[in-house]
C-alpha positions as CSV (number, residue, x, y, z in Angstrom):
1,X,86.1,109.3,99.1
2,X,89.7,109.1,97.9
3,X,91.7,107.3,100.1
4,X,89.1,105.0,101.8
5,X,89.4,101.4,102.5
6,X,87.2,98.3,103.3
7,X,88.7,96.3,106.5
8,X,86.7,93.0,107.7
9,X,88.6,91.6,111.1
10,X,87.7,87.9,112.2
11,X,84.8,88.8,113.4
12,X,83.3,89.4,109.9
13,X,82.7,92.9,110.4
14,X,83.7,95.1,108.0
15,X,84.3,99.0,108.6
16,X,85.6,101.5,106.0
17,X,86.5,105.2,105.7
18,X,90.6,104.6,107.0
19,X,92.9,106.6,104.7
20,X,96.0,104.9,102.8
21,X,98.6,106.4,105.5
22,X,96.4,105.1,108.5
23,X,95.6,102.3,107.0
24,X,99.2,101.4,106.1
25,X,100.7,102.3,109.5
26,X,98.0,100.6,111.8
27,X,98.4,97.3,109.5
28,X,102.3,97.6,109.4
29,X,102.9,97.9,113.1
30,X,100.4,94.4,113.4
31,X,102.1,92.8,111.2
32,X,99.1,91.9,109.9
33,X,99.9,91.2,106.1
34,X,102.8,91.1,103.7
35,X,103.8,91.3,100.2
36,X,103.8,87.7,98.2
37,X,105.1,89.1,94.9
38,X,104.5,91.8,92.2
39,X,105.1,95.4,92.2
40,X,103.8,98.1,94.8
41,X,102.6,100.1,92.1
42,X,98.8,100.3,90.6
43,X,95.9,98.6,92.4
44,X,96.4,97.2,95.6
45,X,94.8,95.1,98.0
46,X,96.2,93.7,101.3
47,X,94.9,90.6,102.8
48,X,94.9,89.8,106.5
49,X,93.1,88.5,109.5
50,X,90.7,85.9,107.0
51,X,89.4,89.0,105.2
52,X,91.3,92.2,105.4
53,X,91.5,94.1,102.3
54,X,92.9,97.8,101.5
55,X,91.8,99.1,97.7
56,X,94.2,101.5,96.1
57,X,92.2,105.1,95.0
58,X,91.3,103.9,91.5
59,X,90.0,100.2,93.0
60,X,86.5,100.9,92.7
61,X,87.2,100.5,88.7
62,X,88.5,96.8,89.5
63,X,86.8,93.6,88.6
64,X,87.2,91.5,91.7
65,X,85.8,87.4,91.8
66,X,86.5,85.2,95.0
67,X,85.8,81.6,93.3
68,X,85.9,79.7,96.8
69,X,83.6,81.5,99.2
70,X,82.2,78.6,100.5
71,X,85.4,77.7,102.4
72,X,85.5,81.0,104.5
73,X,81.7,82.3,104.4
74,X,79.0,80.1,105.7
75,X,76.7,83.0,106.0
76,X,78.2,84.2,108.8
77,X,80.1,87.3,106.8
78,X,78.9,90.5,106.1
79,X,81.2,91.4,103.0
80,X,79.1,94.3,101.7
81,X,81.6,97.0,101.8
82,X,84.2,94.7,100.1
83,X,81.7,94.2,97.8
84,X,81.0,98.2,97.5
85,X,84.7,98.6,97.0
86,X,85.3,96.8,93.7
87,X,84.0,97.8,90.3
88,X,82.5,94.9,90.0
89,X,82.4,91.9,92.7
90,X,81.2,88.4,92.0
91,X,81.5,85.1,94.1
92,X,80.9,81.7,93.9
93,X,80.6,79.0,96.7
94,X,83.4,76.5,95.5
95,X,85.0,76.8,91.8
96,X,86.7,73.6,90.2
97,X,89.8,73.4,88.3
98,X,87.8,73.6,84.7
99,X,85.8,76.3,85.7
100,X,88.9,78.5,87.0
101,X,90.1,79.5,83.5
102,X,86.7,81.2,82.6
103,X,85.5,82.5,85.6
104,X,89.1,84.9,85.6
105,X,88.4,86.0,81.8
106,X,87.7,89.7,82.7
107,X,88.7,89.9,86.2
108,X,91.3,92.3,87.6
109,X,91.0,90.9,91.1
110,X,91.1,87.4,92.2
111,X,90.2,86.1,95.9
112,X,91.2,82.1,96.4
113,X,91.4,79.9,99.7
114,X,92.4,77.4,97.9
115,X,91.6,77.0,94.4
116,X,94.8,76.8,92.1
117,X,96.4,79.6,90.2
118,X,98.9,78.3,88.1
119,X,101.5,80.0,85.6
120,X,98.9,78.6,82.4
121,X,96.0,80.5,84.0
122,X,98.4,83.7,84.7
123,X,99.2,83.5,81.0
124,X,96.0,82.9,79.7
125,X,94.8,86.2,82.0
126,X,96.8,89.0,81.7
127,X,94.8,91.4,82.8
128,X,95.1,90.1,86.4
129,X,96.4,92.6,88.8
130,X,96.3,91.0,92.1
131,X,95.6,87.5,93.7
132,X,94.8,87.4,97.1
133,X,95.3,84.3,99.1
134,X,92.5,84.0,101.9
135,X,94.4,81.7,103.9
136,X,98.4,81.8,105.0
137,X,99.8,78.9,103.0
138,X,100.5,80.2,98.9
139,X,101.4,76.8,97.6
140,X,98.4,77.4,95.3
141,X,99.4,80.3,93.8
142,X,102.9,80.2,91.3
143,X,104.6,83.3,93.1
144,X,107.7,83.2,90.1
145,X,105.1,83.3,87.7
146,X,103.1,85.8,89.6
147,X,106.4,88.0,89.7
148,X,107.5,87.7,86.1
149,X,103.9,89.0,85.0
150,X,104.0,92.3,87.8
151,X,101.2,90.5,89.8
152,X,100.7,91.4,93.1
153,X,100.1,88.3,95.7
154,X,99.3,89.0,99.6
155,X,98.7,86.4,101.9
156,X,97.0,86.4,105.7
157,X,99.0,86.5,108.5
158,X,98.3,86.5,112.3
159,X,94.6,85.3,112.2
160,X,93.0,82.2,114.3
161,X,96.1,82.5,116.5
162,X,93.8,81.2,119.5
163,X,91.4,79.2,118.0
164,X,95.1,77.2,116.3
165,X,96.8,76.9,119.5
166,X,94.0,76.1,121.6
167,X,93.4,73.3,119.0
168,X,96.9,71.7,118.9
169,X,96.2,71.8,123.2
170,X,93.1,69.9,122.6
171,X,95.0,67.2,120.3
172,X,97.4,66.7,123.0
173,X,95.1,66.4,125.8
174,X,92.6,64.0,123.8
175,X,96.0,61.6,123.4
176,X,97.4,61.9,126.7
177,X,94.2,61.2,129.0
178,X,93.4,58.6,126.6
179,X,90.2,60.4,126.0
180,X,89.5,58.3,122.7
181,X,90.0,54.3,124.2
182,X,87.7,55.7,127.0
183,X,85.5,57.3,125.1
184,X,85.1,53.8,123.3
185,X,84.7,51.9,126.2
186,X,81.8,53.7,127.4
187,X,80.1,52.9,124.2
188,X,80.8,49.9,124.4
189,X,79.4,49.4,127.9
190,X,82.2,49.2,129.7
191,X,81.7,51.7,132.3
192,X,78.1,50.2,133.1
193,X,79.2,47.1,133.7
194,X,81.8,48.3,136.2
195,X,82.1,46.7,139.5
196,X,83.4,50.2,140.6
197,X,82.6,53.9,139.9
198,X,85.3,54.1,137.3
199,X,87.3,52.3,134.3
200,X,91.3,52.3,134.8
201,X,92.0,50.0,131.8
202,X,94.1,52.8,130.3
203,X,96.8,55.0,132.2
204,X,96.5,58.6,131.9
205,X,99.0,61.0,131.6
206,X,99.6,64.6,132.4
207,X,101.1,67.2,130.7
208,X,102.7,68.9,133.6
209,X,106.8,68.3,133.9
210,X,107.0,67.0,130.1
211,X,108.8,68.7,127.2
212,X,107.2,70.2,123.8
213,X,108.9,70.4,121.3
214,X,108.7,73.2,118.7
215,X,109.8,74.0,115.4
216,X,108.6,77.1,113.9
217,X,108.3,79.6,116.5
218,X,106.0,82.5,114.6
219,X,102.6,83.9,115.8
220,X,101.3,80.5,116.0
221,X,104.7,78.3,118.0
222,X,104.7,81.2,120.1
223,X,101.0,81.2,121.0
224,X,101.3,76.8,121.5
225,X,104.3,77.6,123.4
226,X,102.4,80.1,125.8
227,X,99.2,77.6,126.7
228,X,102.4,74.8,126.8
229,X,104.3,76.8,129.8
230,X,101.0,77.2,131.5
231,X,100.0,73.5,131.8
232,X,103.9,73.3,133.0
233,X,105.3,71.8,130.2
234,X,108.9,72.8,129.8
235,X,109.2,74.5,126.1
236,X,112.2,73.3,123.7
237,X,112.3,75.7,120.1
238,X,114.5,74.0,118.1
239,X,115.7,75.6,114.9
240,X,114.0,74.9,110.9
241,X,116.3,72.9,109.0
242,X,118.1,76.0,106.6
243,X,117.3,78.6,109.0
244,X,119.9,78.0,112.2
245,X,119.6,80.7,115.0
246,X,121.9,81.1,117.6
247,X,120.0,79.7,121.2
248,X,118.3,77.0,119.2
249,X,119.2,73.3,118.5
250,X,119.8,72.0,115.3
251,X,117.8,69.3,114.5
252,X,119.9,66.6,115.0
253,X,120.0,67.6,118.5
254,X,116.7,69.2,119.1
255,X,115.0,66.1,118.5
256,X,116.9,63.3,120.6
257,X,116.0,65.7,123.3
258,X,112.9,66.2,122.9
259,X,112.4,62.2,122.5
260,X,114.5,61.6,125.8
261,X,112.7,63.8,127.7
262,X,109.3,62.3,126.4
263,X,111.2,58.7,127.9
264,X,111.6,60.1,131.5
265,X,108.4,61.8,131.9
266,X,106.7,58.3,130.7
């Protein structure tokens, strides 16, 4: 039907039948997705959430190819209506850096985690339309170029918020009980040999009444921030070098404090 999109949250699931305006607002107001480069006009997808895509009317006459599938999909995806939604849609598990240049000849679309799309492959493709990045990061994709050639480039935003933050918790828990040297020392028979019910070879620290230090405070510095507070750690955003906000330390201050702080609670 005119108008209908393919959406896949991260879950995997895909739905379709939203209409551009719905589509547009509901996206919009999550701030789900943005614009990388290249004009609004002509086909269109947007990109969010892993897999989030929104086809312009006349997409179904597109050529889409995702060269790195591998490195979102492990079988776990059901991308049947993306695949429905393309004029043509073909994917391979992992593309390398010769094989790029010929698996674009012909394609309109072109889906990459992290496979390289330089200016030469832009040039030596002009009938791409739009890259999507399936990932955040677009250091692997030359936006100027992308931009000079009227080629559209959306990224993902605001995906594995939890699963991210949760992670970074875990990292600072594994160094802070000293979960690793333990971990070692009951392989190596340490704790059997005990002349007691536990080993206290190595102090362990808590979290509680220390500082984190943040820099970056999006979707994801917000989230860390949040899990931070509720371990009672006392949250310090400082501000990116380049982009100074009022209420948050420069780095040259930002970080002696967070350091001194990390002193006292030792």
């Amino acid at each position: 039907m005119p108008g209908a999109d393919a959406i896949a949250n991260n879950h995997g699931k895909i739905g379709s039948g939203l209409t551009t305006a719905s589509r547009w607002t509901s996206a919009t107001s999550a701030n789900s997705f943005q614009y990388i480069a290249g004009p609004p006009e002509g086909a269109r997808l947007y990109c969010a959430v892993s897999l989030q895509y929104r086809y312009s009317q006349h997409a179904r006459t597109l050529s889409t190819v995702f060269l790195d599938r591998a490195s979102l999909d492990q079988g776990d995806l059901d991308l049947s209506a993306l695949e429905g939604a393309a004029g043509a849609f073909t994917s391979y598990p992992r593309t390398a850096a010769s094989e790029v240049n010929e698996r674009l000849q012909g394609q309109q679309v072109v889906i990459t985690n992290k496979v390289v799309i330089d200016r030469a492959l832009m040039q030596a493709n002009p009938q791409l339309k739009l890259i999507l990045i399936a990932a955040t990061g677009t250091n692997n994709v030359d936006l100027q170029a992308a931009r000079e050639q009227g080629i559209v480039v959306c990224n993902c935003q605001a995906y594995g918020t939890p699963a991210v933050a949760q992670h970074t918790l875990m990292l600072m828990l594994v160094l802070i009980t000293r979960f690793e040297s333990y971990r070692q020392a009951v392989r190596d028979g340490a704790w059997q040999r005990s002349e007691q019910f536990c080993l206290l070879d190595y102090p362990i620290g808590e979290l509680s009444g220390r500082t984190l230090g943040i820099l970056g405070y999006g979707e994801l510095g917000q989230a860390v921030g949040r899990l931070a507070e509720a371990f009672g750690m006392r949250v310090l955003v400082g501000a990116l070098p380049g982009r100074e906000r009022e209420g948050r330390p420069a780095l040259e201050q930002f970080l002696p404090e967070v350091m001194c702080s990390a002193c006292i609670a030792r």
